[in-house]
C-alpha positions as CSV (number, residue, x, y, z in Angstrom):
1,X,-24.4,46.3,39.0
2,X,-27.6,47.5,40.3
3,X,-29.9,44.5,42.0
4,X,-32.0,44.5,44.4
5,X,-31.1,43.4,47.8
6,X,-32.5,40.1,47.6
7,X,-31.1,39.2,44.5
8,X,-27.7,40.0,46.2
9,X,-28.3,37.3,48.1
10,X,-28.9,34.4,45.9
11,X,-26.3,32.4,44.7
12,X,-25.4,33.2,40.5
13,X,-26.1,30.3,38.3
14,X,-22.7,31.0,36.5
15,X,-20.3,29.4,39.6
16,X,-21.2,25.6,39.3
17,X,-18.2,24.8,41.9
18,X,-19.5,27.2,44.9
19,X,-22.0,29.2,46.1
20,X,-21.3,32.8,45.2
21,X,-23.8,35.8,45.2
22,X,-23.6,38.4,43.1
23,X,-22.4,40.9,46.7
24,X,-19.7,38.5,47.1
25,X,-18.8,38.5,43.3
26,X,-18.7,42.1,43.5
27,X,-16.1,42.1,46.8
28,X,-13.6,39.9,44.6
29,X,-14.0,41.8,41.6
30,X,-13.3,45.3,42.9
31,X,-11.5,44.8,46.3
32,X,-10.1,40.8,46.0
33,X,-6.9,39.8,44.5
34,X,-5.6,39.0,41.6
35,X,-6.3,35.2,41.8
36,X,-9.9,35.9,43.2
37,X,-10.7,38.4,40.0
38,X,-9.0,35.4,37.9
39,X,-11.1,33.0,39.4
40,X,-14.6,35.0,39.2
41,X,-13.9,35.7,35.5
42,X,-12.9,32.4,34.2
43,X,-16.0,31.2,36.0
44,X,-18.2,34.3,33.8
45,X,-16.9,33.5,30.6
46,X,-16.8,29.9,31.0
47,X,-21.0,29.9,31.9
48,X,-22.1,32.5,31.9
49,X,-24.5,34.6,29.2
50,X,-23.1,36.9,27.1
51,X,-25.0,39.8,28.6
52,X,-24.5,38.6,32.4
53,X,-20.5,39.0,32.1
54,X,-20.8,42.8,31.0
55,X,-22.9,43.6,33.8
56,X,-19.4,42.6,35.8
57,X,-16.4,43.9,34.3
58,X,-16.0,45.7,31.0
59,X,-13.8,44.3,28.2
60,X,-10.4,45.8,29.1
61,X,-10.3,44.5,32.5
62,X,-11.2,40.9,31.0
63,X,-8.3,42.0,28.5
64,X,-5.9,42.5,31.9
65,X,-6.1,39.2,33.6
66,X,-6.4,37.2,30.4
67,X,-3.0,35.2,30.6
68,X,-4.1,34.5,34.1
69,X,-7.6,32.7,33.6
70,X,-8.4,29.0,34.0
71,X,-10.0,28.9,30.6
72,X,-9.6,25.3,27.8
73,X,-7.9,26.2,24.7
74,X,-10.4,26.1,22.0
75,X,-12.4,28.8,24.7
76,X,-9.4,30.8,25.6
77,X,-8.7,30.8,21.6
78,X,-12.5,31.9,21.0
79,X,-12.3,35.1,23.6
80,X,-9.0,35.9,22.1
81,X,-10.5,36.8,18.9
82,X,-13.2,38.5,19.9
83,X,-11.6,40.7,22.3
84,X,-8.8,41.2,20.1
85,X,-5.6,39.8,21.8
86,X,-2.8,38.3,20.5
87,X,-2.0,35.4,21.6
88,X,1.7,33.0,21.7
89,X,1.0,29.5,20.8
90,X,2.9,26.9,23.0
């Protein structure tokens, strides 16, 4: 994502649990492990707006950690649909 260096420094509204700036968003997508990646995404679908997340990660990698995000059901069921996953009820 292409931002200005200040805005790389501000904290993104979309992580209400710790301070997190879009820099160090972009370290854990593309260089952090798996858990980190989990935990940035869950965070993006969970708040934040439906144009933000795209700006991030494209649908397929969203598609790859998907049994691995902290998401509630009736949300976890939602994103299934529309990014086309099948899903094993437990």
């Amino acid at each position: 994502m292409a931002t200005s260096s200040s805005h790389q420094n501000q904290p993104l509204y979309f992580f209400p649990e710790r301070r997190v700036t879009a820099e160090e968003l972009d370290l854990m997508l593309n260089g952090g492990s798996r858990s980190e990646r989990c935990y940035a995404v869950s965070c993006m679908l969970r708040y934040a707006q439906w144009e933000d997340i795209w700006d991030y990660v494209s649908r397929d990698e969203v598609r790859d950690l998907f049994d691995d995000l902290d998401l509630p059901d009736s949300l976890r069921a939602a994103w299934a649909r529309m990014l086309k996953i099948e899903t094993v009820a437990t």
